[in-house]
N, C-alpha and C positions, 0 to 999 in steps of 0.2 A: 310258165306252168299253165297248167289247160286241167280242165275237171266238168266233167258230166255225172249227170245222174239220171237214171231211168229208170222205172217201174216196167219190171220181165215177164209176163203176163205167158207168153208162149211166143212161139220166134214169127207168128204173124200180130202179137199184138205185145208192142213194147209202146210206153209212151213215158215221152222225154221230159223228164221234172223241171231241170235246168243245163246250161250247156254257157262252160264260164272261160269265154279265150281273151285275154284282154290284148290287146296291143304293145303297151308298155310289158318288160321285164316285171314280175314279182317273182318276189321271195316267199309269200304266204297266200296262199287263197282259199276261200272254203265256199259253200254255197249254202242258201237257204229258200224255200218256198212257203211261204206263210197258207197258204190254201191247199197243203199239203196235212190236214190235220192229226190222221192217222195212218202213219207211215206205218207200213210192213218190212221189217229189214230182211225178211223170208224172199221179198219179191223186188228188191232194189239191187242195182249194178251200178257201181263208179269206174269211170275210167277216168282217167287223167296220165298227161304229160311232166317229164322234167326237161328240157330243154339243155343239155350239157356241153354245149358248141362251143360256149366259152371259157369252159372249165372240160376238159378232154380228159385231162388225168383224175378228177374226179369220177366219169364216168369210169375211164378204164378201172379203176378199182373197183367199182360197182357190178365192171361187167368180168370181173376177171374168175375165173371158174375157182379159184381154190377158196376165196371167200366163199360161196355158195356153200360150201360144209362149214361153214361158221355159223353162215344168219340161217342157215336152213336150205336143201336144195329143194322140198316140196314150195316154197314160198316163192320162191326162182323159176322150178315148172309151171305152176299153175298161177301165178299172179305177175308176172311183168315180160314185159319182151322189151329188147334192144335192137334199136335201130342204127347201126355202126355207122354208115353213111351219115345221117344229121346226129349222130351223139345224142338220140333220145333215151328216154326212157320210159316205155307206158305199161302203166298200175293199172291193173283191174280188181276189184274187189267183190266179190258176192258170196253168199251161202250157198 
């Protein structure tokens, strides 16, 4: 798993809060910036990774179209893309 967060300001001024790739495999990760005082969730963007190389049939469920009218297809349009090649999966989140 991988997870970024950035402050979107306008597409020549984005800056990068934290940026969390670790090495080893997890299961859970999350991030934090203490000098981040008063966060804007108006002007924040996450992206992150699932990494499902090792679990294939996990993603294919994930990525299988007739799900998408279960969890929702707007959530599917606009918040994740699949990479079939590495079995990823990247989340974006923002308002």
């Amino acid at each position: 798993m991988t997870i970024s967060l950035y402050n979107y300001y306008s597409s020549s001024n984005i800056i990068s809060i934290y940026n969390w790739a670790p090495n080893e495999p997890q299961w859970w990760i999350t991030g934090f910036d203490a000098y981040e005082y008063l966060p804007d969730p108006n002007k924040m963007a996450y992206i992150a990774s699932i990494d499902f190389s090792d679990n294939e049939d996990m993603f294919e469920v994930i990525n299988n179209p007739d799900n998408r009218m279960i969890y929702g297809k707007h959530l599917f349009e606009k918040h994740l893309i699949f990479d079939k090649e590495t079995k990823t999966v990247w989340f974006q989140w923002y308002l």
